[in-house]
C-alpha positions as CSV (number, residue, x, y, z in Angstrom):
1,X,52.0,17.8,-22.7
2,X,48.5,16.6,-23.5
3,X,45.7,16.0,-21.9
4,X,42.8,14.6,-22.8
5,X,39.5,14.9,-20.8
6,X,36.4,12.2,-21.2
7,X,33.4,14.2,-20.6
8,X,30.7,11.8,-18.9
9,X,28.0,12.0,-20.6
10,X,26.2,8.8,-19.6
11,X,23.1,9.3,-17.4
12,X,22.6,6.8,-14.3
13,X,20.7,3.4,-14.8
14,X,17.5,3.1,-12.9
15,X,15.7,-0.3,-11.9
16,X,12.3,-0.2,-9.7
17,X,11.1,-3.6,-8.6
18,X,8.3,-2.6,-6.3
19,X,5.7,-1.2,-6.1
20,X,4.9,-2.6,-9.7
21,X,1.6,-2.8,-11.8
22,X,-0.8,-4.1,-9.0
23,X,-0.2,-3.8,-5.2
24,X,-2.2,-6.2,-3.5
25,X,-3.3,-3.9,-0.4
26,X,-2.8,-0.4,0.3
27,X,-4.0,1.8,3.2
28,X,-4.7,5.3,3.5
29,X,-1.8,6.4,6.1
30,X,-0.4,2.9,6.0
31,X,3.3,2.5,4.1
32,X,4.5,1.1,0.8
33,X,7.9,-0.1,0.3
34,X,10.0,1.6,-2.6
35,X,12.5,-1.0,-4.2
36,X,15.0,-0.1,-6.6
37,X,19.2,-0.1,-8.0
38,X,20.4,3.0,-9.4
39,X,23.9,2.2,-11.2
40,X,26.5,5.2,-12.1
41,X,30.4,4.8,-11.9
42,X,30.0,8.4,-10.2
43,X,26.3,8.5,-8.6
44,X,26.2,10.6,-6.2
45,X,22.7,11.3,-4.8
46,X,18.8,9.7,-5.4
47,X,15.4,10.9,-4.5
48,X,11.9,10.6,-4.9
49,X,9.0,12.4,-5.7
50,X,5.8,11.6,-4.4
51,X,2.2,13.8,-3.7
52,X,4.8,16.9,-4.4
53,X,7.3,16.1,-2.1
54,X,11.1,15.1,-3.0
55,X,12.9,12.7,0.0
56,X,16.2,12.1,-0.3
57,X,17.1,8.2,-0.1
58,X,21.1,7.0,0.3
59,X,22.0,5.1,-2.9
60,X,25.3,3.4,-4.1
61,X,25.7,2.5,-7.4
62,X,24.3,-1.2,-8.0
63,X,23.1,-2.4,-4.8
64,X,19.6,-3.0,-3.7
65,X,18.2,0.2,-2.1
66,X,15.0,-0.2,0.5
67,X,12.5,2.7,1.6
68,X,8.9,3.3,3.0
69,X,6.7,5.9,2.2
70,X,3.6,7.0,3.7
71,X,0.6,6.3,1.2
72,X,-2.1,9.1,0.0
73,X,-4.4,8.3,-3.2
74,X,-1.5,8.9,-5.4
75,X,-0.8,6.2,-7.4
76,X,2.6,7.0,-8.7
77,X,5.9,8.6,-8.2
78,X,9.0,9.5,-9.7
79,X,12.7,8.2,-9.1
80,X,15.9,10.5,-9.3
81,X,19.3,9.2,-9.9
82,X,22.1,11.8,-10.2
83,X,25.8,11.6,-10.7
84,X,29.1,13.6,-10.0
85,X,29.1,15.3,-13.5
86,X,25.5,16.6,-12.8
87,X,23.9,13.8,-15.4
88,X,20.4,13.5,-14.1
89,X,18.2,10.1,-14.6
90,X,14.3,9.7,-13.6
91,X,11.8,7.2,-13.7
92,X,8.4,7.3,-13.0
93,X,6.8,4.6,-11.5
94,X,2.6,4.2,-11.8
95,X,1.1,0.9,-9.8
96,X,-2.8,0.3,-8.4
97,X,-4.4,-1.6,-5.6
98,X,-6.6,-4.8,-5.8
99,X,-7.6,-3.7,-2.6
100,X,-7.4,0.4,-0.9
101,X,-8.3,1.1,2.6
102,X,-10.2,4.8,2.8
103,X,-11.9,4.6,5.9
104,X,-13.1,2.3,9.0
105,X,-15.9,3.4,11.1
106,X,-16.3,1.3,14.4
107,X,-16.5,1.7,18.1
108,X,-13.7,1.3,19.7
109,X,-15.2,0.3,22.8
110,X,-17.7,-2.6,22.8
111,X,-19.4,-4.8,25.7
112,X,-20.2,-8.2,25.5
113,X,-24.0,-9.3,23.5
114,X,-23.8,-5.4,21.9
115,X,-24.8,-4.7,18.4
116,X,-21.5,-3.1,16.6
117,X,-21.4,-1.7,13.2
118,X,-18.3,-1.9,11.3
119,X,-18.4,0.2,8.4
120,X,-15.9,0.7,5.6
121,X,-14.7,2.3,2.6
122,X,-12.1,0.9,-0.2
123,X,-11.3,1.7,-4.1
124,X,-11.2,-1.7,-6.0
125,X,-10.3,-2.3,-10.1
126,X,-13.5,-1.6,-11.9
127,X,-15.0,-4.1,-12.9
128,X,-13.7,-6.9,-10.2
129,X,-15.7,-9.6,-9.4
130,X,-16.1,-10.3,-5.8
131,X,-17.8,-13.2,-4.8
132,X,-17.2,-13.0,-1.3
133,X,-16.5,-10.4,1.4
134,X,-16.2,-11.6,4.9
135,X,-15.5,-9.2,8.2
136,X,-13.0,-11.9,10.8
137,X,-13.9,-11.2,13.9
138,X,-11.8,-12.8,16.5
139,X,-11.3,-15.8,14.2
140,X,-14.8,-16.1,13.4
141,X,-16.5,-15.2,9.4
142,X,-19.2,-13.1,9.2
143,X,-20.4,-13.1,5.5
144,X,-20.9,-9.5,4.2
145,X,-24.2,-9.3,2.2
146,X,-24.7,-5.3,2.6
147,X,-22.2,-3.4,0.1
148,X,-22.2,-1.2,-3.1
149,X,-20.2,-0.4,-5.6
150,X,-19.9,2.4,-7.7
151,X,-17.3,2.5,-10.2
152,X,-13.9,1.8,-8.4
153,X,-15.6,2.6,-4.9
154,X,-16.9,0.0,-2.4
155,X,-18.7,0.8,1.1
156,X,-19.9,-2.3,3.0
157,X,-21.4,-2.5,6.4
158,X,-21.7,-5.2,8.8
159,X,-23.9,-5.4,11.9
160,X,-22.6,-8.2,14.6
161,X,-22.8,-9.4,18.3
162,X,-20.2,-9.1,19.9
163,X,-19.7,-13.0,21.8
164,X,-19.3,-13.4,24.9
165,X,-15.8,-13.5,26.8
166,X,-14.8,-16.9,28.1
167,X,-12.4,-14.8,30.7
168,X,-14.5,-13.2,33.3
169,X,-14.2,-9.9,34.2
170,X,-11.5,-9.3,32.2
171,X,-10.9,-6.4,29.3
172,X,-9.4,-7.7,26.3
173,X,-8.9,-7.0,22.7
174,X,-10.3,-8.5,20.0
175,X,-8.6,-8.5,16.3
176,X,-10.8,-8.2,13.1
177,X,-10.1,-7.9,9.6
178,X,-12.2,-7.8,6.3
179,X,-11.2,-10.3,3.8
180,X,-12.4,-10.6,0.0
181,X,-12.6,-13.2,-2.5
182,X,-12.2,-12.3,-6.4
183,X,-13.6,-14.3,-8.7
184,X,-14.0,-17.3,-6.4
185,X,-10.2,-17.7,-6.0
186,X,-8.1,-15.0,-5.5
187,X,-8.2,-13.9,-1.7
188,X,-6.7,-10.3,-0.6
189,X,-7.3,-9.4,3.3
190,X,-7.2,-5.9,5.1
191,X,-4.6,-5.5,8.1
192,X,-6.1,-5.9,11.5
């Protein structure tokens, strides 16, 4: 009697779609979606690595997997596939922002005719041309002339009144959002 064993020596196949090269906005705390296939005959387990930490993610072999991760300043992370016979695949996977979210500074309190400052703090490619930054207040552009940039880093401010309330005597909340032009064409906007 013979038998003949068939070592698997074949590692898993790994395929990331997103995040990819340029994320349009990221957010300091905010969440990025992972996207990626792992393929084995035998996988049996994937994970990630990102700031230091590995998560476990379910995976079966060839279908579209799905998972959030909280963002830091890291820019890249690294995908495990593993199979039954202990063959280990990775792939690390490096992206940027055209637009990151450090920091917002505003009250969150306001009364109607006061003076608010919203202030804010975001890394952008070096050497992008914006033409335009806006703050949306309510559905209304205020044009945003006081920023600066150094290097990657942008801080802008932006002084407004807050309008009047049409609804009497009545508390409500009021969306805003920055928004910013590249080049003249290219538009990316913050989350409100």
């Amino acid at each position: 009697l013979t038998i003949e064993v068939i070592e698997n020596i074949s590692t898993p196949s790994i395929s990331v779609s997103s995040p990819t090269a340029l994320v349009n906005y990221g957010k300091l705390g905010g969440n990025l979606q992972l996207n990626f296939t792992a393929t084995d005959n035998n996988l049996a387990s994937c994970w990630y690595n990102y700031n230091g930490t590995n998560t476990s993610i379910g995976c079966t072999s060839g279908v579209y997997n799905t998972t959030q991760f909280t963002l830091t300043t890291q820019k890249n992370l690294t995908i495990y596939a593993n199979d039954t016979a202990g063959n280990l695949a990775s792939q690390l996977v490096i992206w940027d922002y055209l637009l990151f979210e450090n920091s917002q500074t505003y009250n969150s309190w306001a009364y109607e005719t006061d003076k608010e400052n919203f202030i804010a703090n975001f890394n952008i490619p070096s050497g992008a041309e914006i033409s335009l930054i806006q703050l949306v207040y309510n559905g209304t552009n205020n044009t945003i002339t006081n920023y600066t940039i150094s290097g990657s880093l942008l801080t802008l401010n932006k002084e407004i009144n807050i309008p009047l309330n049409p609804l009497q005597f009545k508390n409500s909340t009021k969306d805003f959002f920055f928004r910013f032009t590249y080049g003249g064409n290219s538009v990316q906007e913050t989350s409100s």
